[in-house]
C-alpha positions in Angstrom: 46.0 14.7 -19.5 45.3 14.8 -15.8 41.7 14.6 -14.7 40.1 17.5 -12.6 39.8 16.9 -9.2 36.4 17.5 -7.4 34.5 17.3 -4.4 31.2 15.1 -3.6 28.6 16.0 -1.1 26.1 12.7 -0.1 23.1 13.9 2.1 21.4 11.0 3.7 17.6 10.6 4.7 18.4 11.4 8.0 20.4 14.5 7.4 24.1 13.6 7.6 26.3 15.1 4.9 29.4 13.3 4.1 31.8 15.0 2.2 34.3 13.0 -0.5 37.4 14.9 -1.8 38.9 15.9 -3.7 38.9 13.4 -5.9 39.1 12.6 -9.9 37.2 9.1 -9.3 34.4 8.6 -11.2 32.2 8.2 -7.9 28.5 8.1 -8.5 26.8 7.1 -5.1 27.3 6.8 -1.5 25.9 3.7 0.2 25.9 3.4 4.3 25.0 0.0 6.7 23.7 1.3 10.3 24.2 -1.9 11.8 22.7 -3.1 15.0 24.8 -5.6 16.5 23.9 -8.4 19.0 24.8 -6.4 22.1 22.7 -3.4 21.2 25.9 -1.7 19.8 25.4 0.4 16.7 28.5 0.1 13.9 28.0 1.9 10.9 29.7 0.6 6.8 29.9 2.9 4.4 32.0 3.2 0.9 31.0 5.0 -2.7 30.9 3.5 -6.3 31.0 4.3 -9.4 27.8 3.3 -10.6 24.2 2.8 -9.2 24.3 -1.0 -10.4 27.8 -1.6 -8.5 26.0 0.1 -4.9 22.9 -2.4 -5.8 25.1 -5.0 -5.5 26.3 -3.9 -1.8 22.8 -3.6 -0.9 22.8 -7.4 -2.5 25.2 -9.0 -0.3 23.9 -6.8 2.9 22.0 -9.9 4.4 24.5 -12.3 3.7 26.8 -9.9 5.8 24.2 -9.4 8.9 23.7 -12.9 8.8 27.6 -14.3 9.0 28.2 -11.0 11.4 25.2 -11.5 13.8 23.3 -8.4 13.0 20.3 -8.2 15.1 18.7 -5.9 12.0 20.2 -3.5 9.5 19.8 -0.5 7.5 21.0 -0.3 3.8 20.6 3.1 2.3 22.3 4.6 -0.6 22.5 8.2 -2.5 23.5 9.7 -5.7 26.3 12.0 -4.8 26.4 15.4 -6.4 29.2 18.1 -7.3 29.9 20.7 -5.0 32.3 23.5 -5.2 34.4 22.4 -1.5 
């Protein structure tokens, strides 16, 4: 039996809306690095999971990453995703 596909709507703390689908992943939450690199660049990571324990662990290994990339600071944020018709 095929699994329904749906769409997933992250809205962060700042306001930006990303929009994941369609998709029959079990996705839970959306997690984002705004990165501020050594040259005053900004470069932005972002994925989902399919747990809130499995995007603890990005926010986990986020200082190991700044620190072998050369991140001049970071931000780690992360959302619960929610169900949306489109």
């Amino acid at each position: 039996m095929a699994r329904r596909k749906r769409y997933l709507t992250a809205t962060m703390p700042d306001g930006y809306v990303k929009k994941i689908g369609p998709t029959a992943d079990p996705f839970t939450h959306y997690w984002r690095i705004v990165a501020i690199l050594e040259n005053g660049k900004t470069e932005v990571f972002w994925g989902h999971t399919r747990s809130l324990a499995e995007a603890k662990k990005k926010r986990a290994a986020a200082p190991d990453g700044a620190r072998m990339r050369g991140w001049t600071s970071y931000q780690f944020e992360m959302v619960e995703l929610v169900e949306s018709a489109d």
